[in-house]
C-alpha positions, 0 to 999 in steps of 0.5 A, a space after each residue: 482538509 489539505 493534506 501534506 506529507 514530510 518524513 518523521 525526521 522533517 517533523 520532530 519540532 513545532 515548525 515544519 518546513 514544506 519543499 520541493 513537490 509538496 511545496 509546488 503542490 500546496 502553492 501552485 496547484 491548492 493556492 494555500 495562503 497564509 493562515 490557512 489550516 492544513 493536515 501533515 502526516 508523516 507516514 509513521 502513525 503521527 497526524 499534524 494539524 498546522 497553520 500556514 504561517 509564511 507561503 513561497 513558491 519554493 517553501 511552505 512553513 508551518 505551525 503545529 498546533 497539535 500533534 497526535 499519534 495513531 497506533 499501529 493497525 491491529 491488522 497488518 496485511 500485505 500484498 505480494 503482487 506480480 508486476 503488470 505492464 505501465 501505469 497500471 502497477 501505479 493503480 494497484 499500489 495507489 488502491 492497495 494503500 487506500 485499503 490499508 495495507 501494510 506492505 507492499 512486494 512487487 514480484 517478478 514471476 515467470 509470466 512477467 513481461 516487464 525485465 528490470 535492471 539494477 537501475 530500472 528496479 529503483 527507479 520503478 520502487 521510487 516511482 510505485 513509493 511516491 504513489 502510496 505517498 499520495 495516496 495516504 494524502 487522499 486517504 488520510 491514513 497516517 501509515 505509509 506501507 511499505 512498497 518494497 524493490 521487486 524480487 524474484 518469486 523463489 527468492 521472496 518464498 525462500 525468506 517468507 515469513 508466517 502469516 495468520 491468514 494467507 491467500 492466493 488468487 487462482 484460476 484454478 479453483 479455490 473458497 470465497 476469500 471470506 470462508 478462510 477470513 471468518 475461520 479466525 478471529 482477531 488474526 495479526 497479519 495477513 497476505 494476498 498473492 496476485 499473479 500476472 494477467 495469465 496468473 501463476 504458472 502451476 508450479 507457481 501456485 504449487 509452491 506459493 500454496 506449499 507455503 500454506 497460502 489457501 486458494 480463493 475464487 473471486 468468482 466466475 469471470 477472470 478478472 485483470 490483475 489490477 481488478 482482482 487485487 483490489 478485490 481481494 484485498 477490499 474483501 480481506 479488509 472488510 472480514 477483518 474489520 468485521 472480527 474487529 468489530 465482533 
């Protein structure tokens, strides 16, 4: 299924207009013709099946045939990640999506080697937004997490809010995510910290523990940011699903 993105205000009536990217896309890259079907998700919770009902190098038009409305995960999870050099940000938000998260918190952290500006932290948030963009294109997912500016770590803890299920990855020791995931049963909200390569700083740790984050090990080897994000949250994800399931 060809699946295309517009925000819920471009999606109120019964014909939908396609532009700009998602236009280029559906007619240069996907050769969408005339009468073909198509997916629409607004990344809001509401999934559109259209026909193609005029196609233009610039503009795609659209019929709803029918509209439907996806409830808001039970489990909503968020990822606060420490900021990694070059595209490999890209990959971890990209992933992050495709496992549901709900939202995503870019953190710079004393190990960060990236330093931003006022105007490289919008154009770096614009950039990682797109991806999940097409990412839940990929995925199918009708929600779009929400991939917030990058903060300070101390200035992220001082506004943290509280979560039935809190992890933090570590270096130094910590239980299998799943000893803390399958101590609750149908928890709301959940989070995953990630560090930088190097991970947290002691003091870091410290005071994203004293937040009551439980340390957790995924194993023997030391894994790269990316690669022990994605981890992490596969495995929270699954322990949910399972409790779900249960």
């Amino acid at each position: 299924m060809r699946r295309f993105y517009l925000p819920p205000s471009a999606t109120k009536g019964d014909s939908l207009l396609l532009t700009d990217r998602e236009a280029h896309h559906a007619a240069q890259v996907l050769r969408l013709q005339k009468g073909e079907e198509v997916t629409v998700l607004d990344g809001a919770g509401t999934r559109l099946v259209c026909d193609a009902v005029r196609v233009s190098r610039k503009e795609i038009e659209l019929s709803v045939r029918h509209r439907e409305t996806i409830p808001r995960p039970s489990f909503e999870l968020t990822l606060f990640q420490a900021i990694v050099k070059g595209k490999t940000m890209e990959t971890i938000v990209e992933k992050a999506t495709e496992l549901g998260v709900s939202r995503v918190v870019p953190l710079l952290t004393e190990r960060v080697v990236s330093h931003l500006d006022s105007e490289r932290i919008e154009s770096k948030q614009a950039k990682w937004h797109l991806t999940a963009i097409e990412s839940i294109k990929q995925c199918g997912s009708p929600w779009l997490p929400r991939i917030e500016a990058p903060a300070k770590l101390n200035d992220v803890l001082k506004t943290l809010p509280s979560f039935h299920l809190a992890c933090v990855a570590s270096l130094r020791g910590g239980s299998h995510p799943r000893h803390w995931a399958q101590a609750l049963k149908q928890f709301r909200t959940g989070c995953v910290w990630i560090g930088p390569e190097g991970d947290f700083t002691e003091a870091e740790m410290d005071a994203i523990e004293a937040t009551g984050a439980k340390p957790i090990t995924l194993g023997p080897l030391v894994l790269r940011a990316d690669t022990a994000a994605i981890v992490s949250l596969a495995i929270v994800r699954s322990e949910v699903d399972w409790a779900y399931l249960d």
